[in-house]
N, C-alpha and C positions, 0 to 999 in steps of 0.2 A: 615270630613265635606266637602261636592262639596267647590262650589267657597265663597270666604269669604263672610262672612253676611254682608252686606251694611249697612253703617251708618246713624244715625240720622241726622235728616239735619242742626240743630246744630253742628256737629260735635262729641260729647259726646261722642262716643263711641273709634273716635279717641287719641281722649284728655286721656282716660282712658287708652287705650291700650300705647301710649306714655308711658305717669307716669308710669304703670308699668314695662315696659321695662327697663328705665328708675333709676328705686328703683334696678331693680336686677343688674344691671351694676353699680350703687357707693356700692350696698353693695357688690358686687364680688372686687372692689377697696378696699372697707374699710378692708376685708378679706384677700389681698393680703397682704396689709400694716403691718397689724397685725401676716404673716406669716402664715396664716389658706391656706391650698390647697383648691382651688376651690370646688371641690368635695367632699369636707368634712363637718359636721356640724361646726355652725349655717346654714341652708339655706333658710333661709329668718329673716326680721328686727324682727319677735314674735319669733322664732326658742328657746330663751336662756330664762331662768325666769332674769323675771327683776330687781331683789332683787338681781342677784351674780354680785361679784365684774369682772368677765369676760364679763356680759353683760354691766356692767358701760363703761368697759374700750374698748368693740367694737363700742359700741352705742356712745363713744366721737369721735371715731375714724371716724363711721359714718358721725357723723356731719362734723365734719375737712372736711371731701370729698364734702359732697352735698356745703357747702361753697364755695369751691373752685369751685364748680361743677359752682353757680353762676355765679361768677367772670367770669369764662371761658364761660359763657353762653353772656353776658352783648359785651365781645368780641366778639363773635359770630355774636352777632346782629348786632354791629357796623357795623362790615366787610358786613355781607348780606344787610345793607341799604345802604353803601356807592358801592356796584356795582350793588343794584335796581337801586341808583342815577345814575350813569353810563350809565345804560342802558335804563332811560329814564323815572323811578317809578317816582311820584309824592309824597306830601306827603300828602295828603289823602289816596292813595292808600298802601302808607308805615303804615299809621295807622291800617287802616284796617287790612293787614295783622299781624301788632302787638298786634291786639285790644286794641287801643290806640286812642286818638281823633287827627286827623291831625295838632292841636298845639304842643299836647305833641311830636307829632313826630320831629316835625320841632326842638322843644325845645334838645329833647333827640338827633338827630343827624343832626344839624345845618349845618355838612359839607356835607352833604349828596346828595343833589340835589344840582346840580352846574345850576348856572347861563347861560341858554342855550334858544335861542328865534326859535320856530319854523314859517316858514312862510308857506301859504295858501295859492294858486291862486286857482282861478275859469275861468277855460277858454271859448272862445267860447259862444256866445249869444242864437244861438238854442240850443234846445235837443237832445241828451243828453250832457249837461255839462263838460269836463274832468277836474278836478284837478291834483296839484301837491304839493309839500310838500319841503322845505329844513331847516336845520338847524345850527345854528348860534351859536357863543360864545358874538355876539353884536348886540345888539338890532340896533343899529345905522346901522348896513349893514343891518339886517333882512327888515328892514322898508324901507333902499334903493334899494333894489333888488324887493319891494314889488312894489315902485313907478314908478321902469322904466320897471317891468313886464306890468303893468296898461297902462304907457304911449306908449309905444312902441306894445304893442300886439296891434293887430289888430282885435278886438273883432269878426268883421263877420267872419272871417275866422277862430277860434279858437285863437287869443293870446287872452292873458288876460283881463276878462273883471274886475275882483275885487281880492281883496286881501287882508288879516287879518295876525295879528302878533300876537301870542299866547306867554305868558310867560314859565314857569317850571314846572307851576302847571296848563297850556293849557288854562289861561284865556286871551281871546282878550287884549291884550292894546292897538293896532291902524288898524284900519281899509280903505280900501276905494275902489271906484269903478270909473270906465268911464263915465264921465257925459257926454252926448251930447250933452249939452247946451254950455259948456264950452270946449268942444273936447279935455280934457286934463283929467286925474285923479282928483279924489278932495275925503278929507277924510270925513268919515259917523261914524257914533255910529251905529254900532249892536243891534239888540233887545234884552232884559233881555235873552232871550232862547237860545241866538248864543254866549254867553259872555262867557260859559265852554265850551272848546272844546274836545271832549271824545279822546281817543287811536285812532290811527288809523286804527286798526284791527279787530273793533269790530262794531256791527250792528248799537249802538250808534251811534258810526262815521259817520255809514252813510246815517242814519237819521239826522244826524245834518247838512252833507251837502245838502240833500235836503231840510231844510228848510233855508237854507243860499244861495243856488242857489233861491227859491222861492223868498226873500227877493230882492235879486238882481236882478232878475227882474223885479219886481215891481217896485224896483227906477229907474233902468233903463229907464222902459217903463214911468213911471212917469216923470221924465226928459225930455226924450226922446218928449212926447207932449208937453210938456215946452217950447222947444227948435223950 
């Protein structure tokens, strides 16, 4: 066959080809165990009639493996969620990839996502806007680095004109921007829409700062005739 045949957009067809790769690798185990050469009958799990005391005693042997198989599976997963966590997974996104709901995730590997606060500037008052991004093991620095970004940048010229602190799972917990009314930083609530902040890698993201630079300017400029 040319190139392989594409899968279903469930996935189906992967899940299928897995399992059975899968099935023939613990039963090639459970057949090593038992002394059987590779190559030799049983070669596959219906190969033996079910009624002889050989298929009893592979077919335990079987099990014995896929058990273990398990086990060593449960590690597996630990290990790959605790370096997603590492590397910045969330755990909804940990869910998803386990097809699990993002409590059970959190529930199933609690150590997983470490406690790490990203922060957010939004520079510059014209168009186009530049952002930046750093991250934190303390929400307390994250938040202060956010305030003396704010107060110190000089909006017309590009420093900072706002700035948000996103948790582990990228939802805002504190916000703020440059009021002109008060020529100093002061903090704001984001709109329901701005409170999950996507990956930074992805189109999401940067849809979300376009509607988060629009936000800010509107208070801005709101302010700003305030003042």
């Amino acid at each position: 066959m040319g190139d392989e045949m594409r899968l279903s957009d469930d996935g189906e067809e992967d899940r299928v080809g897995f399992a059975a790769a899968l099935q023939q690798l613990l039963w090639a185990e459970a057949k090593r165990r038992e002394g059987i050469p590779a190559d030799e009958h049983p070669h596959s799990v219906n190969a033996l009639r079910p009624d002889s005391p050989a298929a009893r005693r592979l077919h335990l042997r079987h099990l014995e493996v896929a058990a273990q198989c398990g086990k060593v599976a449960e590690q597996v997963m630990e290990d790959a969620a605790a370096r997603a966590g590492r590397a910045a997974a969330s755990y909804p996104e940990m869910g998803a990839a386990a097809g699990i709901t993002r409590q059970a995730a959190r529930n199933r590997w609690p150590q997983a996502v470490g406690t790490r606060w990203t922060l957010h500037t939004l520079t510059g008052r014209d168009h186009p806007h530049g952002t930046g991004t750093a991250t934190t093991r303390s929400r307390a620095k994250a938040v202060t680095a956010g305030w003396d970004a704010v107060r110190k940048g000089d909006a017309a010229t590009g420093g900072a004109v706002a700035a948000v602190v996103c948790d582990s799972e990228r939802r805002v917990v504190w916000a703020c921007l440059f009021d002109p009314a008060e020529y100093d930083a002061v903090t704001v609530e984001v709109p329901e829409d701005l409170v999950l902040v996507p990956a930074g890698s992805d189109e999401d993201h940067r849809a979300w700062t376009g509607r988060w630079a629009q936000f800010v300017d509107a208070e801005v400029e709101r302010r700003t005739v305030r003042a």
